[in-house]
N, C-alpha and C positions, 0 to 999 in steps of 0.2 A: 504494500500500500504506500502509496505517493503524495502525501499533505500538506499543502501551503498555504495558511489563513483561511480562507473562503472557500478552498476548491479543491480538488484533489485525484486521483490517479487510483483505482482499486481494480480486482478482481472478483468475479462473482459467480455461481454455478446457480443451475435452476434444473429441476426436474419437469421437463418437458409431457413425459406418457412414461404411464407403467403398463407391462405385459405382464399374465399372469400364464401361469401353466407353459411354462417354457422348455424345452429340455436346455440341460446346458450341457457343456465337452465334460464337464463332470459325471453325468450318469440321471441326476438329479432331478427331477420338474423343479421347477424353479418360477420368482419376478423376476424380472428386468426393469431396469430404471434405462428411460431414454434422457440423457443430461447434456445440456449445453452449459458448458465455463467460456466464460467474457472476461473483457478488460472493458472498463468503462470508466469515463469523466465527468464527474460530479461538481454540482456550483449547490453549497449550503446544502451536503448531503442529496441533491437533487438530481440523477443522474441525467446528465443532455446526451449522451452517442453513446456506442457500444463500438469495439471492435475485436478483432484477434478471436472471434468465435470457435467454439472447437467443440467436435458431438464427441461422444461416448454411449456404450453399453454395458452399464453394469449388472452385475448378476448376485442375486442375493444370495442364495445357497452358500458360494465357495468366494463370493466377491472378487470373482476373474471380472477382470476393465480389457472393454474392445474399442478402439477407435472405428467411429465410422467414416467410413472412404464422400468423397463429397457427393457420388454421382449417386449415392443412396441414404441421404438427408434427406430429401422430401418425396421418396416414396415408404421410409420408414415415420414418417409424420402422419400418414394418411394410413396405415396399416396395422393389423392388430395382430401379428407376428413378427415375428425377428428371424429373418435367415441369418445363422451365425457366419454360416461359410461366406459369406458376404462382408463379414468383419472381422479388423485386423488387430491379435489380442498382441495387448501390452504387458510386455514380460517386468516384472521387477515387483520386489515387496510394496516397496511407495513410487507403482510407476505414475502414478495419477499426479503425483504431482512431480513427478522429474527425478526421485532419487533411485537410488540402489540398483546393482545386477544380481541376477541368480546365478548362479555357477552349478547346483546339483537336482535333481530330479527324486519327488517325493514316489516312494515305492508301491502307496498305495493309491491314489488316483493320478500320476502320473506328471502333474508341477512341477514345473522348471522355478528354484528356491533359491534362496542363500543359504550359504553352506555353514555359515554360524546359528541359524535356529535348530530348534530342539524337536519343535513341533512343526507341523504343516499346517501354515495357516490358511491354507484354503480345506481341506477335510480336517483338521485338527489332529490325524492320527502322528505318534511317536514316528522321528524319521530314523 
């Protein structure tokens, strides 16, 4: 976040549409949360423009994050399923917002991980 007296420079995410009854690459039914994160410009808390927009697919079950490709933004806006193989997962513990790589692969539902947890945080089983 960006602050100068009156006005300032932030980020924001919003849940767009939820799908229910999803499979996900885990095994699972599952929601889906369809989410846009912005960058936006505010005068007195008031936002006037957005830009730097960016979709996702998240998955409640195992909380695997998909980026969605542009050319399927606004037929996933009008739709009440998610073709997964149409979206491209983000690898990393905190990839949503830019940190970390995995380096090993969870035994039991198959997670590409960091090699320092204990647990899988996407099924929660011992690695």
């Amino acid at each position: 976040m960006f602050f100068i007296g009156i006005f300032g420079i932030q980020d924001n995410e919003r849940i767009i549409k939820e799908f229910e009854n999803i499979v996900c690459k885990c095994g699972s039914y599952s929601r889906a949360q369809f989410i846009e994160k912005y960058t936006y410009f505010h005068l007195f808390f008031i936002p006037l423009f957005r830009w730097d927009k960016r979709y996702y697919v998240r998955f409640r079950c195992c909380n695997r994050l998909y980026k969605v490709p542009k050319d399927y933004i606004d037929e996933l806006k009008s739709s009440n399923t998610v073709d997964i193989d149409r979206l491209e997962e983000i690898y990393g513990y905190d990839a949503y917002h830019g940190k970390g790589e995995k380096s090993c692969t969870c035994s039991h539902c198959g997670a590409e991980i960091d090699n320092s947890f204990s647990y899988c945080p996407y099924c929660g089983n011992r690695i």
